[in-house]
N, C-alpha and C positions, 0 to 999 in steps of 0.2 A: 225467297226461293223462286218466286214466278218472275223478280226480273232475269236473273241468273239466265233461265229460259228461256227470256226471250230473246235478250243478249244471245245465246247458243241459238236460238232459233232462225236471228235475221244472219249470224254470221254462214249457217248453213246453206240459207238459200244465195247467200252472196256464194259461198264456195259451189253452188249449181250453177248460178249465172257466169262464174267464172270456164266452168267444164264446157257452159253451151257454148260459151268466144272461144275457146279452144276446139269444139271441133268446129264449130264455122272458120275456124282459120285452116286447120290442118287438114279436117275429112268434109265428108260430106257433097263430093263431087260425084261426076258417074267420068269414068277411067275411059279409054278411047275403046273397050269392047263391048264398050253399052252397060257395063255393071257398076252396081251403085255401091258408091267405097262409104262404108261408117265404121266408127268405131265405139271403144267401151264410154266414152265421153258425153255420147249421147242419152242412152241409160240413165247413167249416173247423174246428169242436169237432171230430169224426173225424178229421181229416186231423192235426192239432194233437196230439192223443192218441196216434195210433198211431206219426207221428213221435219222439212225444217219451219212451212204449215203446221202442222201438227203440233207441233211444239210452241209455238205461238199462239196456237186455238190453247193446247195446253195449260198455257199462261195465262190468259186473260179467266181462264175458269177456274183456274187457283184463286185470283185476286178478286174473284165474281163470291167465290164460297166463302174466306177468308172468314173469321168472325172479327166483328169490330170493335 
């Protein structure tokens, strides 16, 4: 079960790192009226990462408790 997790875990934070190269590619500028352009890509690299921490801390505390 905990590698399953962790498996799902690093694949999550790769799918964050993935969302932050996309808006470093697409958003992330300020537009010629001085306003700063983002979008939902941003968010979701944090939210993607700390999820997918989680689930990694998750794992290692399965396989810490486990009986042997």
């Amino acid at each position: 079960m905990s590698s399953k997790l962790l498996k799902i875990g690093l694949f999550i934070i790769v799918l964050g790192a993935v969302s932050l190269g996309l808006e470093k590619v697409f958003y992330g500028g300020i537009d010629s009226n001085g306003v700063l352009q983002e979008s939902f890509f941003l968010p979701l690299s944090f939210l993607l990462w700390g999820l997918g921490v989680l689930l990694i801390i998750g794992a290692f505390l399965l396989k810490l408790m486990r009986p042997r």
